[in-house]
Structure formats: structure tokens, C-alpha cells
C-alpha positions, 0 to 999 in steps of 0.5 A: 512514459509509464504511470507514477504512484506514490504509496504513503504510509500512516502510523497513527494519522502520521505519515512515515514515509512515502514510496514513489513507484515510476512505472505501473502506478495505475489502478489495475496495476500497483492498486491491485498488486498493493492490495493483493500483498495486503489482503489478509494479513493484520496490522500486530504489536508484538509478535506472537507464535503464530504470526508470520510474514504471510499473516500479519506486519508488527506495526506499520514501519514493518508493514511499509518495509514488507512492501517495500522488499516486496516491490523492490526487485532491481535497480530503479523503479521504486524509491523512497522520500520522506514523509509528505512527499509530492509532486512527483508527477504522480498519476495516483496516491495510496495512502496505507494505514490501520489499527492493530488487530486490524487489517491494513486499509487502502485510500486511493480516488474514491475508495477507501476500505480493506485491501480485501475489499478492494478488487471488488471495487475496481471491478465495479468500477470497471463495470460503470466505465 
């Protein structure tokens, strides 16, 4: 049985869409390969010369859809529902949002703050376990 997660995506205090992943929804798993993917990249409106897929999302509905593509490697695995999905079984909630010019922020358990800022939390969580 592996470990669910549903990553909910937020456009101005509004939810869009929620993807549920089956498998690997844990901390350490999703959590770090969710904030992994969005460390330094920056939430735009309207996309200029020097933007890029490696540096910024135009809006939140592209951002939900980059994580999507990116995650999404196969039949299975990753699903989307619709906005206020739950109860899936799921073991955690993401919920991902952002102002533009920002960078995207992460809110799972007890932290919620900059994809950047997360990995420093999880190892000092590690650390009181």
C-alpha cells in the first residue's frame, strides 16, 4: 500500500484543481520532489524575454500544469479531481500558491513557506524525531 497525497493548487485563495498522487505522497518523497521542482522558480503574469520554464510559471494554472507534466510519467499514478477534493485516503495535503513576482509557496503538517525554505525544515524535523 503506498503513501497518498493530494497536492491542491490555489489562484488567489481559490482552489483550481487537486492532484492526487497513489504512491510516494510521503514528506521526504512527493514533499521534497514537489519543492525540489519549485525552488527558484517565480509565479509571472505575462511572460517576458527572459523567462523560461526553469525560471518562472505564467500564473498558477501553469504552474499546476508544469507539475503535472512533471510528475505524470505513465499510466496510473497521478490523477487529477476537481477543486475541494478529499478524502482519498490521503496520508498528506500540499496545498501550493503565490503572488506574482513571488515564489511559489508550500503548506503541508506544520510548514508553510518557500519551496526553497523547505528541505531545511524536513531535515530539522528529522533532527527532533
Amino acid at each position: 500500500m503506498g503513501t497518498k497525497s493530494l497536492t491542491v493548487f490555489m489562484d488567489r485563495e481559490q482552489e483550481t484543481v487537486v492532484m492526487y498522487r497513489q504512491m510516494d505522497g510521503y514528506l521526504e518523497g512527493h514533499g521534497k520532489d514537489l519543492a525540489d521542482f519549485l525552488k527558484g522558480k517565480k509565479i509571472i503574469n505575462g511572460i517576458g524575454t527572459d523567462d523560461d520554464a526553469a525560471s518562472a510559471f505564467n500564473g498558477m494554472s501553469c504552474l499546476a500544469a508544469s507539475v503535472v507534466a512533471e510528475f505524470k510519467n505513465g499510466i496510473g499514478g497521478i490523477y487529477l479531481y476537481p477543486a475541494g477534493t478529499r478524502e482519498c485516503g490521503e496520508d498528506y495535503t500540499y496545498v501550493i500558491s503565490g503572488k506574482t513576482g513571488e515564489q511559489p509557496t508550500i503548506a503541508v503538517e506544520d510548514f508553510n513557506g518557500k519551496a526553497s525554505d523547505y528541505q531545511a525544515w524536513l531535515d530539522n524535523r528529522d533532527d527532533e524525531e
